[in-house]
Every structure is written in C-alpha cells, then in structure tokens.
N, C-alpha and C positions, 0 to 999 in steps of 0.2 A: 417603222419609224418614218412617218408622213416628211419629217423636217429635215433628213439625212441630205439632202441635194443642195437646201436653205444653206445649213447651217455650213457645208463644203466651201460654197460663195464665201460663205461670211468671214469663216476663219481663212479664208485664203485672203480677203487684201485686207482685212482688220488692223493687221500688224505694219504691211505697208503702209496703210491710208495714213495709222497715226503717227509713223514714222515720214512721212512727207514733208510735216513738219518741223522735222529735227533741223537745230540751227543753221547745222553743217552740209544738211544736202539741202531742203530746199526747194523737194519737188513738187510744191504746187506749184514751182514757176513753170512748170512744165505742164500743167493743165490743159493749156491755151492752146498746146500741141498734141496733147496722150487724146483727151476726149474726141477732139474732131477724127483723130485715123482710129481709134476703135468705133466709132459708128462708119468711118470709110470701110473701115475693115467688117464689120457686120452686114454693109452691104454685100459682101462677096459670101462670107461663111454660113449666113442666116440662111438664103436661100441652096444654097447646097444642104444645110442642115434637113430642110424642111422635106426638099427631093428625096431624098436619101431616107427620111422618116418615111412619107407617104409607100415610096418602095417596098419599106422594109428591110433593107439594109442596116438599120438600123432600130432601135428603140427604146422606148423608157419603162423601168417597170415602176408602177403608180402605187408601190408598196412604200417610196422612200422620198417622194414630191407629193407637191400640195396639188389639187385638183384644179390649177390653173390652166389653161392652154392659151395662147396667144399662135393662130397659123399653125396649127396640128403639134406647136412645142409646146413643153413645161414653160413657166416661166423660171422656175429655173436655168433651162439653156438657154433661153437669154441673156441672164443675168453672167451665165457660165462668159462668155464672150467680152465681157465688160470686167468684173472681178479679176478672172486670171491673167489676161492682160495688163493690167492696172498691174496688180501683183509684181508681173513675171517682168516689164519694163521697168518700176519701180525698182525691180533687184539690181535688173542692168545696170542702171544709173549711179546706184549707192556702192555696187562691186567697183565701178570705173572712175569712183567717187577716191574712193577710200585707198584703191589699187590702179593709177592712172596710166601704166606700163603695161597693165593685163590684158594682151594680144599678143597673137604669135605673128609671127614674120611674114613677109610678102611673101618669100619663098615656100615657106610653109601652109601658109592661107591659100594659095595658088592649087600647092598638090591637095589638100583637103578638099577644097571643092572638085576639083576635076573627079579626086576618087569618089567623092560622095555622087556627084552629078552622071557618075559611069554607073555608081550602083542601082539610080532613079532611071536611068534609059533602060537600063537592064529590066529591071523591077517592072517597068511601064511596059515594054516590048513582051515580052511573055507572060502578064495579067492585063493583057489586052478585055480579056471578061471576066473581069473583075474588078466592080464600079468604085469600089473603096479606093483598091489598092490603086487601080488607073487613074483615077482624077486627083489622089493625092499627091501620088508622085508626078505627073504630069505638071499641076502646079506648083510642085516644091522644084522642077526643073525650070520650069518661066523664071519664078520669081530669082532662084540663084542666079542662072543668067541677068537678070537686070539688075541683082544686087551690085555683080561683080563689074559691071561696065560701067553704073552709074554712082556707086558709095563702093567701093573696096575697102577701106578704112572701117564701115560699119561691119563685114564681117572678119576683119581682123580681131576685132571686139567681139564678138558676138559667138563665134565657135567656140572663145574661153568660158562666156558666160552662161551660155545656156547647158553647157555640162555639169555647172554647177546648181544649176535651174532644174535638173532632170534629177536630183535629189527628193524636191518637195512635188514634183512631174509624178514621180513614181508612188507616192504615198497618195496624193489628189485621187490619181485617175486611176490608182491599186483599187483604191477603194470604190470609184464607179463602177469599175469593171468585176467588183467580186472578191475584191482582199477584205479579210476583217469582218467580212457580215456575210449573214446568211445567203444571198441573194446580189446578182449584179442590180446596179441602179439602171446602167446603162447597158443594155445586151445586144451585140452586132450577130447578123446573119456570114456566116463564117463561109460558105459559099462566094461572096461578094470580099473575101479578104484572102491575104494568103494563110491562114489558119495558125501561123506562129506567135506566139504569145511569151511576153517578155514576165515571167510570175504569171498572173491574168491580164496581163493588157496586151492588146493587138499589135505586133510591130510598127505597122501604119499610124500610130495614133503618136509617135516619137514626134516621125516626118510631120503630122500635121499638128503637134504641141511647136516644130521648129520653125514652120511656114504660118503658124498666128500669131506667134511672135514677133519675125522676122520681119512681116507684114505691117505690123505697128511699129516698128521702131523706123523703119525705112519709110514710110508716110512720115514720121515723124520731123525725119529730117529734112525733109520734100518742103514741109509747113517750115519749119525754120528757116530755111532756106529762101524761100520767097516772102517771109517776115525781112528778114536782116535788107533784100533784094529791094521789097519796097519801101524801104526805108532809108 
C-alpha cells in the first residue's frame, strides 16, 4: 500500500488542522509562530534524517510511499516533520486550553528532568557507538538543559502533555515501525541502536518524538517572546 506513509501525515493533523479553528482555542493565531520553528526545526532534523538514511542507519521500505524522493528522503518524511508537529503542538495547546493547571510542580519538574537527564548521560556514555542512540540523547541532553535555564514553566507543561501525546506516538510510529501491517515502513539498522523496542518501536524514537516536540514549542516561545518585545 504505496499511500500507507501519505495517508499516516494525513490522519495525523486532519483532525487538529480543523480543530484550530474551533472557537474556543483558536490556533491559527498561532500560525505565525508553529510554521516559522517547524521549518527552524527541520533545519536541524532534515539533515540528521538525510545522514542517518545515506548511513544506513536507517530506512524506508518503498512498499508503503510514493516514489517521491526530495535529498535521498520520501516526501513523505518531509511531510512527517511538519504534520506531527502541527499535530502533537496543536494537542499541547488545546490540553493547556481546556486544563490550564496541568503541570506538575517546580519541585517535581526539577527531580524529573534530573532523573531523565541522568538516564541520557547514562544512555549517551555507553552507546558512545552507537549513532542513533548517541546523537539522540546527546541532543535530547543540550536541548533539556536549555529548556530548563531558559522556559522552566514550558516543561512544567509539557512532561504532562506529552504523556498523553505518547498515546497517539505509539499508534503513528506502532505502525511505521511494523504494528498492524505486514512490513515496517520505516526499518532501523539495530546495530546503531540499543536494540530495545517498546511493541516495535525502538526506545530512542520516545527521546526523539520528545526532543521534536520540545523543540517546536520552545522556538515557539522564543518567536513570541521577541513579537510582544518588539512591540
């Protein structure tokens, strides 16, 4: 099924896109800020994608995309970077919308990162050869450090939300990975990973659903931030 990748994109922000315009959230006011850090942000990931394909580290099987390539990718993972983001920020918004309390405490947010950020040194230091797992957590360790000096308050929000984001996380990327069809869409070279798999998805592909996320929302705020500033 040539369209299996397509139609992935499709159904994943369909729902948000035309929910943006519900009265009560609103979120094409946020446009102005989601599109400019998902192309910030495809500057960083595209080209890690594309390394990581030529490697081999990575791949696509051309059973379930259309015969497009842009730079050795589908276009569908292009698209992948734009959709799920769209999506997975659009959820942010409309959870913090609707539940404007849902963050856990300073004190709490404090020990989470530390312990998460212990388990990424960890991770990193003895998958030193291992190009998945080292440059994911490597930069899922940058960006928390910079989250937490410069926005604290976005991951007070954001540890609650993306647990509940790693619901439709696990159906998406179940399904690239080999849940529900015959065939992975997307097949990683397990050498270059630590080989544990959460159902069929790679443990590392959590950290890097939580670091493309994290990534957009916090440009996010960066762009608002110097909107209100020059103004």
């Amino acid at each position: 099924m040539q369209y299996l990748y397509l139609l992935l994109n499709i159904g994943s922000v369909s729902i948000p896109f035309l929910f943006s315009f519900h009265p009560k959230i609103k979120f094409y006011n946020e446009w102005k800020f989601i599109f400019p850090s998902i192309l910030i942000t495809m500057l960083v990931f595209i080209p890690w994608d594309i390394i990581f394909t030529l490697e081999g580290f990575w791949g696509f099987n051309s059973n379930y995309f259309l015969n497009t390539h842009i730079f050795h990718l589908p276009l569908e993972e292009w698209l992948f970077f734009i959709c799920i983001p769209y999506a997975c920020v659009f959820t942010h918004y409309a959870l913090l919308h609707f539940f404007p309390k849902l963050k856990y405490s300073t004190k709490t947010t404090k020990i989470l990162s530390y312990i998460l950020l212990s388990i990424l040194c960890v991770g990193t230091i003895f998958s030193y050869d291992k190009y998945y797992t080292f440059v994911n957590f490597l930069y899922a360790i940058i960006l928390i450090l910079i989250v937490l000096k410069l926005n604290f308050n976005l991951l007070q929000n954001y540890y609650v939300t993306f647990i509940i984001m790693l619901i439709p996380f696990f159906v998406v990327n179940g399904v690239l990975t080999g849940s529900f069809i015959d065939n992975e869409v997307v097949w990683y070279n397990n050498a270059e990973n630590l080989g544990v798999r959460l159902f069929t998805i790679p443990i590392e592909d959590s950290i890097y659903a939580f670091t493309l996320i994290l990534s957009n929302l916090f440009l996010m705020q960066i762009l608002k931030k110097s909107r209100i500033k020059n103004h």
